[in-house]
Backbone as CSV, one residue per row, in Angstrom:
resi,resn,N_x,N_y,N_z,CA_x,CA_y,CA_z,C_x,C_y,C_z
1,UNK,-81.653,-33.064,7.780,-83.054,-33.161,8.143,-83.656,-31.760,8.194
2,UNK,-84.762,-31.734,8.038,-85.920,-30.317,7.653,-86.119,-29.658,9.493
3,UNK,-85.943,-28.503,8.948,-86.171,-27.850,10.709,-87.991,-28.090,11.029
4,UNK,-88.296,-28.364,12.228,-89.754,-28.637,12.428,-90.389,-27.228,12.383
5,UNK,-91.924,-27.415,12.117,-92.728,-26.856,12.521,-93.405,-26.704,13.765
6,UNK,-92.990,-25.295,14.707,-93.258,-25.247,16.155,-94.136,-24.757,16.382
7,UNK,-94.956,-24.624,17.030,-95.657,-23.230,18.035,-94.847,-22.001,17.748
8,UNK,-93.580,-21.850,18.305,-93.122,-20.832,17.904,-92.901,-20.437,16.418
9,UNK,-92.853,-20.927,15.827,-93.173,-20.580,13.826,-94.576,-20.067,13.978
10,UNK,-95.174,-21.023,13.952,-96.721,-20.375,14.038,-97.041,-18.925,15.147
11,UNK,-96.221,-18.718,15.516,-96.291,-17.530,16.583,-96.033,-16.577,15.907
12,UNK,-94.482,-16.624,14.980,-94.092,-16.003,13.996,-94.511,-15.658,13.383
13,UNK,-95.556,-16.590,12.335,-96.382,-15.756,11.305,-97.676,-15.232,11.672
14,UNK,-97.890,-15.242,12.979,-98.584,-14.612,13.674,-99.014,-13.034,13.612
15,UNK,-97.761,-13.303,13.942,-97.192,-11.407,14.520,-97.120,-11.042,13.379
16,UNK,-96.251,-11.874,12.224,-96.242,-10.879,10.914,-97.580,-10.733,10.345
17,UNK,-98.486,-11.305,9.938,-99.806,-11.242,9.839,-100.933,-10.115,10.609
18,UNK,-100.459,-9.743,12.186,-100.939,-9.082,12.579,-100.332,-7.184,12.574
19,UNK,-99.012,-7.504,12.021,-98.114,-6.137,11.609,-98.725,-5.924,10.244
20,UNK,-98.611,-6.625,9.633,-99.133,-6.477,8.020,-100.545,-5.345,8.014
21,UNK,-101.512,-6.283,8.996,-103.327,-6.256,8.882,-103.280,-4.339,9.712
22,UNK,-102.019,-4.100,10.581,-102.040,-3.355,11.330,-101.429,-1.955,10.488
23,UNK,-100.760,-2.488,9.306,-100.758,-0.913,8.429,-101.251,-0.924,7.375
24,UNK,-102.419,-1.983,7.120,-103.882,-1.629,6.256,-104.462,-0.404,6.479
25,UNK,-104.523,0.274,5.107,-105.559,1.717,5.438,-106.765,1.279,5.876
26,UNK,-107.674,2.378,6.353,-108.653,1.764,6.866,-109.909,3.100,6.387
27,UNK,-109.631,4.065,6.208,-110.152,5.320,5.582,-109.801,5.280,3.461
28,UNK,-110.329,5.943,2.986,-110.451,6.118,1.559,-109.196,6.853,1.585
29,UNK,-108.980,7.774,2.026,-107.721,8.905,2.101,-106.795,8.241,1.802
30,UNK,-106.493,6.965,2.379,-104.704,6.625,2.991,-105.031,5.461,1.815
31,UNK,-104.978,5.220,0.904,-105.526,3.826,0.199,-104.621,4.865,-0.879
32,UNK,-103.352,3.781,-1.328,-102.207,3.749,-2.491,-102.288,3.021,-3.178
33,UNK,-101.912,2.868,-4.508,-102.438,1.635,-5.339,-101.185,1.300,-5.264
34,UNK,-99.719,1.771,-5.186,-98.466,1.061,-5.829,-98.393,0.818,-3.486
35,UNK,-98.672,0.968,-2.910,-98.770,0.225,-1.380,-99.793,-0.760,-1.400
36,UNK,-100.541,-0.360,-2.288,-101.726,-1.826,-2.368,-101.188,-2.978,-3.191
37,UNK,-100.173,-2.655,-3.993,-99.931,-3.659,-4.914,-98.181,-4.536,-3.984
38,UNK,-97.807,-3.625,-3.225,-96.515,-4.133,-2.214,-97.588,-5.155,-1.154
39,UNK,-98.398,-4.572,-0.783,-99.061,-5.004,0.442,-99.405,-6.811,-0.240
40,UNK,-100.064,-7.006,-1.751,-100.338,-7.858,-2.015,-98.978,-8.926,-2.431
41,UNK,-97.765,-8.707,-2.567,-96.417,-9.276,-2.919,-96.263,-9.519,-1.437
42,UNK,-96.214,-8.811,-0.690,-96.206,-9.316,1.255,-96.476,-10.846,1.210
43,UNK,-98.023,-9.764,1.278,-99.249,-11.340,1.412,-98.536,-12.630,0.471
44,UNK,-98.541,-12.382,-0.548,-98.073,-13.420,-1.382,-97.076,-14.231,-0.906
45,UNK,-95.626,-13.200,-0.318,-94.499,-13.793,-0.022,-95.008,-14.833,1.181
46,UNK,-95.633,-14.479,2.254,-96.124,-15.331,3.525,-96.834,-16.278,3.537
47,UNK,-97.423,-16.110,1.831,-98.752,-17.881,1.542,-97.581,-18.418,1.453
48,UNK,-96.243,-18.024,0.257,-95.537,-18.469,-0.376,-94.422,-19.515,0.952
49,UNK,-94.236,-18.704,1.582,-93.354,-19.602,3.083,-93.784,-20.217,3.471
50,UNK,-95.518,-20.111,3.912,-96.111,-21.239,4.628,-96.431,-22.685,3.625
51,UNK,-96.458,-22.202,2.765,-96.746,-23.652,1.623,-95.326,-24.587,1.806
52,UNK,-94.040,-23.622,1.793,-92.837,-24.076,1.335,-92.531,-24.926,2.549
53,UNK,-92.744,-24.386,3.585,-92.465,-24.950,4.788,-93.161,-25.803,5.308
54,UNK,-94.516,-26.279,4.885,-95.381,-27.772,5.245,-94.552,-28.511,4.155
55,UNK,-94.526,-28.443,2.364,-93.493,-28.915,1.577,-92.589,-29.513,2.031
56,UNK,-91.764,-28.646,2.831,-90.337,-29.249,2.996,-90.304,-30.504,4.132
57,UNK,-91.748,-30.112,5.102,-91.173,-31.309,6.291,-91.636,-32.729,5.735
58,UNK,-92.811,-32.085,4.879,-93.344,-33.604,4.096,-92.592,-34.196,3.134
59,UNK,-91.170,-33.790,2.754,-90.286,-34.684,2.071,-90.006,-36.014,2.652
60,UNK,-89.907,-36.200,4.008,-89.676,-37.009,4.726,-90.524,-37.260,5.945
61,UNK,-92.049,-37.536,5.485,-93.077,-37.775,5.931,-92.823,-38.672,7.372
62,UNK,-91.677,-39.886,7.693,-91.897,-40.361,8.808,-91.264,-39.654,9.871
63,UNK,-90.770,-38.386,9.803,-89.976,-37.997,10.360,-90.688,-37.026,11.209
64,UNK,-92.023,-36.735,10.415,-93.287,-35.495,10.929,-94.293,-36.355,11.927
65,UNK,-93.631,-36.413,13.208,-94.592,-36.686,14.614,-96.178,-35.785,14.999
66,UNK,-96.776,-36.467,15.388,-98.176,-36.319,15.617,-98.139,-34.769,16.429
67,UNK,-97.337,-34.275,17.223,-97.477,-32.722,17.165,-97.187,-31.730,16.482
68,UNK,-96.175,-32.315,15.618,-96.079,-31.503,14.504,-96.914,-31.663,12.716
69,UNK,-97.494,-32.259,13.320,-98.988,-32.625,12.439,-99.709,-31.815,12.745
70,UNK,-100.154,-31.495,14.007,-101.232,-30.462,14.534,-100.680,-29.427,14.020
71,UNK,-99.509,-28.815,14.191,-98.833,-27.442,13.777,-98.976,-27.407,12.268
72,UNK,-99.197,-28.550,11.273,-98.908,-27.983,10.068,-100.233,-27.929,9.635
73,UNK,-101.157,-28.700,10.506,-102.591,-28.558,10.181,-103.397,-26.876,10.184
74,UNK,-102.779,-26.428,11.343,-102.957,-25.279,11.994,-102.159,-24.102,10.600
75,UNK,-100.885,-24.752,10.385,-100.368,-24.218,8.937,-100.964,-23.964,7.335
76,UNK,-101.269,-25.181,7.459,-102.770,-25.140,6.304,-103.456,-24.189,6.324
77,UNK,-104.340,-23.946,7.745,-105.481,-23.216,7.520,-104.897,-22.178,7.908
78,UNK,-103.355,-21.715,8.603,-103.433,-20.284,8.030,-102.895,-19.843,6.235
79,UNK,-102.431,-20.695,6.246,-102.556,-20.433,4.380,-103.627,-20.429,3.784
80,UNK,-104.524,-20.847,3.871,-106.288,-20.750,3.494,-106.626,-19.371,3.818
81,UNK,-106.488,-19.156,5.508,-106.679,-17.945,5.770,-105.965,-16.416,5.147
82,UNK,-104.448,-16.202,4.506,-103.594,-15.713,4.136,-104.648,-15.822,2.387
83,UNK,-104.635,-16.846,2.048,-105.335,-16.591,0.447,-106.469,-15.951,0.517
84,UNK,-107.454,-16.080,1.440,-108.799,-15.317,1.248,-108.634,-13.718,1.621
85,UNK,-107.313,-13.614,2.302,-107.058,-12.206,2.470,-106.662,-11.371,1.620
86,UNK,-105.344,-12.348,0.445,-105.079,-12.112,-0.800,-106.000,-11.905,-2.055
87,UNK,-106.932,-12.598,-1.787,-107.873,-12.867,-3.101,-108.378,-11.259,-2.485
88,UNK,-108.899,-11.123,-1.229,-109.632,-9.595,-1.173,-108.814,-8.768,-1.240
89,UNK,-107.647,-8.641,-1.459,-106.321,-7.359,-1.738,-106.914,-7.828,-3.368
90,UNK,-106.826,-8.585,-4.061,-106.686,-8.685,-5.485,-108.618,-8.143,-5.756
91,UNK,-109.342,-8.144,-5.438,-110.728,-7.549,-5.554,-110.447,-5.855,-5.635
92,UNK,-109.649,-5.417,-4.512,-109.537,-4.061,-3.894,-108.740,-3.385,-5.320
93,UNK,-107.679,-4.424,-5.626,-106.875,-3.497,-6.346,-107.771,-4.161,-7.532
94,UNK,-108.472,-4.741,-8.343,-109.081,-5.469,-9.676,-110.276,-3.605,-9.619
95,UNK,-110.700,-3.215,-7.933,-112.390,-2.059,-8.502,-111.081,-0.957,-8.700
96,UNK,-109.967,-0.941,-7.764,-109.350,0.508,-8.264,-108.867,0.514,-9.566
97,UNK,-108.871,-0.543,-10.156,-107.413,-0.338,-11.422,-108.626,-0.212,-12.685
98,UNK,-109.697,-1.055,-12.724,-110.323,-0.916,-13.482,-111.863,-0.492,-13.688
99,UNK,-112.140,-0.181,-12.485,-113.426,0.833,-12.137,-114.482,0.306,-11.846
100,UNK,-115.644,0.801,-11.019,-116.538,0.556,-10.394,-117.457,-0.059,-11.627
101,UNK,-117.756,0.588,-12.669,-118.715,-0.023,-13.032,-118.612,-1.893,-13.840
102,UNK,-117.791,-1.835,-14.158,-117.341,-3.438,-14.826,-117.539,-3.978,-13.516
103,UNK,-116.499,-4.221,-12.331,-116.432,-4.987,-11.200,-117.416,-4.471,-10.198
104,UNK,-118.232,-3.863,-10.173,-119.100,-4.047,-9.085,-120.157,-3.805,-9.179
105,UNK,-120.495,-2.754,-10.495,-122.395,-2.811,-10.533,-122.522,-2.254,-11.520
106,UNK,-122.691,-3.615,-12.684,-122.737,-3.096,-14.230,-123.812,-2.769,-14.618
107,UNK,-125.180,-2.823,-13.890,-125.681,-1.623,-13.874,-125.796,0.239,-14.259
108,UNK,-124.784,0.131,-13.777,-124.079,1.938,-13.262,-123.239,2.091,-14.548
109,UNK,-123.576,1.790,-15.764,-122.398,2.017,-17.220,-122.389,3.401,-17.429
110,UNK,-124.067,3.788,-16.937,-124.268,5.540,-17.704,-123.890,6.361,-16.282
111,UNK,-123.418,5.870,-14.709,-123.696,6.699,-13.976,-122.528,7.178,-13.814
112,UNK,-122.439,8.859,-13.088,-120.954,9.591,-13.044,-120.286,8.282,-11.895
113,UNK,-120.993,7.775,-11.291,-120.052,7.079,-10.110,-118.642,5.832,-10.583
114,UNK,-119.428,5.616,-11.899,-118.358,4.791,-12.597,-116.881,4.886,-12.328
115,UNK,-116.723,6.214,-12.836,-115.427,5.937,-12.206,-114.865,7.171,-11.698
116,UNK,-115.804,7.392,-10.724,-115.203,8.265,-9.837,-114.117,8.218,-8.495
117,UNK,-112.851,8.382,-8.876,-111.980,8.440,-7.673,-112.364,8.299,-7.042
118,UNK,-113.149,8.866,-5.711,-113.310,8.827,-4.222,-114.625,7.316,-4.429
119,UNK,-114.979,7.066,-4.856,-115.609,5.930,-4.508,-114.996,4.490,-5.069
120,UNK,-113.978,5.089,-5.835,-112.761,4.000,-6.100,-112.233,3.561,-4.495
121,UNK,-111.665,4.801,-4.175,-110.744,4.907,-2.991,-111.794,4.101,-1.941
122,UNK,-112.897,3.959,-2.000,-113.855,3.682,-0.672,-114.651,2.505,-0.847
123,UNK,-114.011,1.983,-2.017,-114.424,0.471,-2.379,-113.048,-0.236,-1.875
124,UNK,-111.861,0.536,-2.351,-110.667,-0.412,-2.208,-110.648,-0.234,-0.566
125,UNK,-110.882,1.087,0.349,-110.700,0.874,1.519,-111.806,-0.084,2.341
126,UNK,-112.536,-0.214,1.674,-113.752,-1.690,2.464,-113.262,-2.646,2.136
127,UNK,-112.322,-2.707,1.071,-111.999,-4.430,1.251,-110.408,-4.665,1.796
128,UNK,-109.740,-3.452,1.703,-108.825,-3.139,2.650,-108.866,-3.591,4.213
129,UNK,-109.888,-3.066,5.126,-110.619,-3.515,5.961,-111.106,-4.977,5.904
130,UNK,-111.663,-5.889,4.968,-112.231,-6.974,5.164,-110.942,-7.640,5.331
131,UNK,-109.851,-7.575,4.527,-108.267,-8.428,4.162,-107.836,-7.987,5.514
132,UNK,-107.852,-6.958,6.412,-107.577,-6.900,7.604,-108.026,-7.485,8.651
133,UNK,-109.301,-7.803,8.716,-110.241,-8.331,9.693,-109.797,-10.357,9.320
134,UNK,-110.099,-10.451,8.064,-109.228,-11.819,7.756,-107.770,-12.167,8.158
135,UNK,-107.066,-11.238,7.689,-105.549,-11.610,8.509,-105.335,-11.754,10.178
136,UNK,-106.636,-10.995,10.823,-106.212,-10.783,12.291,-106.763,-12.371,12.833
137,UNK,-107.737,-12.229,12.067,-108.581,-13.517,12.223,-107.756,-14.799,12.505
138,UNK,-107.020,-15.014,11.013,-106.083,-16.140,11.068,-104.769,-16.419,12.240
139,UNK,-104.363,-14.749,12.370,-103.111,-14.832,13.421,-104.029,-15.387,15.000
140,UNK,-105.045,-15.138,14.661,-105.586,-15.439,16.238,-106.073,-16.685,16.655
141,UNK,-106.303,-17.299,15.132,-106.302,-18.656,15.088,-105.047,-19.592,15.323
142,UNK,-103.820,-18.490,14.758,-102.711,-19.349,14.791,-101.969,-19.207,16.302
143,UNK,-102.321,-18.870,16.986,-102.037,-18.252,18.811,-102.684,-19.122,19.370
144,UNK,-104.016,-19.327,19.062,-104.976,-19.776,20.418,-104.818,-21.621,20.033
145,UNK,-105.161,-22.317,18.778,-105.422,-23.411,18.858,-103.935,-24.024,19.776
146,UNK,-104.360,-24.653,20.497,-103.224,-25.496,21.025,-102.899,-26.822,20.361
147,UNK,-101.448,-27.301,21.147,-100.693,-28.337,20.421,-101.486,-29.559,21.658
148,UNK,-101.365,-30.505,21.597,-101.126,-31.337,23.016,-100.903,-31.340,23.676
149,UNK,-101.163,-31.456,25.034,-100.657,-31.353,26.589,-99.509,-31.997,26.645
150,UNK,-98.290,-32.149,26.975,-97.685,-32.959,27.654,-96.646,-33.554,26.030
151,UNK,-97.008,-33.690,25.097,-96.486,-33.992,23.608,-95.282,-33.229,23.805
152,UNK,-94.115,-34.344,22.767,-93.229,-32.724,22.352,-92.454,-33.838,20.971
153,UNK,-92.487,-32.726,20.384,-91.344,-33.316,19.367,-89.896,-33.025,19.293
154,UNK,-89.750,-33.908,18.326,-88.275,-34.355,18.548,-87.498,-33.302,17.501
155,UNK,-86.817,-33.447,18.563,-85.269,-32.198,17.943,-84.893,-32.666,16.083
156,UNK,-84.731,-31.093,15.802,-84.288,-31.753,13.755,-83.469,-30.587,13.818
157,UNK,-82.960,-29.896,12.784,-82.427,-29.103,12.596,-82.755,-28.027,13.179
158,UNK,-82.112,-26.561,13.465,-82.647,-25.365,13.558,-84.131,-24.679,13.386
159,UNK,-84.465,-23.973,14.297,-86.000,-23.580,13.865,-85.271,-21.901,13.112
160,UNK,-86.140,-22.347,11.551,-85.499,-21.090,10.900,-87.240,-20.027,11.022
161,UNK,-87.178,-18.701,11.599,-88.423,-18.109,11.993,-88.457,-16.941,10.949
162,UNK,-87.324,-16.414,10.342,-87.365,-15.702,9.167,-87.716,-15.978,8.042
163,UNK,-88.408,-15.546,6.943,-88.581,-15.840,6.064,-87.269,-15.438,4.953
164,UNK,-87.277,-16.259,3.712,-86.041,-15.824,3.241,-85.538,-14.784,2.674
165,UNK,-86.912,-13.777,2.385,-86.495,-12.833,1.338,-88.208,-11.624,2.269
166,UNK,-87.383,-11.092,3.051,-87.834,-9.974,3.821,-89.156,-9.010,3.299
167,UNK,-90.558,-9.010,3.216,-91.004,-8.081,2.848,-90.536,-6.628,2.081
168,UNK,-90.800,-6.230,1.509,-90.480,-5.345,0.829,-91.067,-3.875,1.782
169,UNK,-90.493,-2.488,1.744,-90.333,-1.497,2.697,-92.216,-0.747,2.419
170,UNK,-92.429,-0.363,3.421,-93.969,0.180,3.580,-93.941,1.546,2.750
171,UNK,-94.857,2.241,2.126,-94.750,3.622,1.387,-94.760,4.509,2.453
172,UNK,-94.096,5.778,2.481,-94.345,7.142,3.257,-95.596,7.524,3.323
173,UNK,-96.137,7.767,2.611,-97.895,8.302,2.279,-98.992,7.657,2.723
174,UNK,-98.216,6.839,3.583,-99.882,6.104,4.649,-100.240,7.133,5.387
175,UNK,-101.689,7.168,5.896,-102.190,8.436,6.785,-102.306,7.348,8.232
């Protein structure tokens, strides 16, 4: 049988969500493209667990009790929340990799700002910031909504709180 979905899971990807959002650059300076592109394989890996893990309990749909319905509901929308954070890591790194003027104001074809570094760096660090403010968002969603008073579900296998394949290591060159 499939290990449940707890409060404490959801606590879990909590914290990782809020460690993640917490070594987002937040200045133009500290903004890496090969840490922007780890940061987005993170993100990815954590949609990727939370999908796998509503998946797996719904193999055996009668087995998923009405509080652990709330928890995977609550699971959903932090995967909703986790993609809109992703999609803005994939914006951040789409103005750095290929320049201001195509992705953000094609307008500006003849202006020096096109593709000037430092306003590369200060486009990717605003949406750096927005994917941060979204991730904190979701972990705080995934803390506060409560389960049922008095509910509890029933014992299944082990609660596994690790994910299987560990984030990948943060760059030196963050400021």
């Amino acid at each position: 049988m499939s290990s449940s979905v707890t409060p404490a899971t959801l606590d879990y990807l909590a914290q990782r969500l809020d460690e993640l959002a917490a070594q987002f650059p937040t200045s133009p300076d500290a903004v890496d493209l090969v840490t922007l592109t780890d940061d987005i394989g993170t993100l990815g890996h954590h949609l990727q667990h939370a999908i796998e893990r509503a998946q797996e309990r719904f193999t055996a749909p009668e087995t998923v009790y009405p509080p652990e319905r709330v928890a995977l509901v609550r699971l959903a929308r932090a995967a909703a929340g986790i993609a809109r954070a992703l999609d803005t890591l994939a914006e951040a790194l789409t103005y750095a990799t290929t320049g201001f003027q195509r992705e953000a104001v094609e307008d500006l074809a003849h202006s020096p700002l096109r593709n000037d570094p430092e306003v590369l760096r200060i486009m990717t660090a605003e949406k750096y910031v927005a994917a941060r403010a979204r991730l904190r968002h979701t972990a705080a969603a995934l803390r506060t909504a409560s389960t049922p008073a008095g509910s509890s579900t029933p014992r299944t296998t082990g609660l596994q709180t690790q994910p299987a394949a560990g984030p990948q290591p943060r760059q030196p060159n963050r400021h």
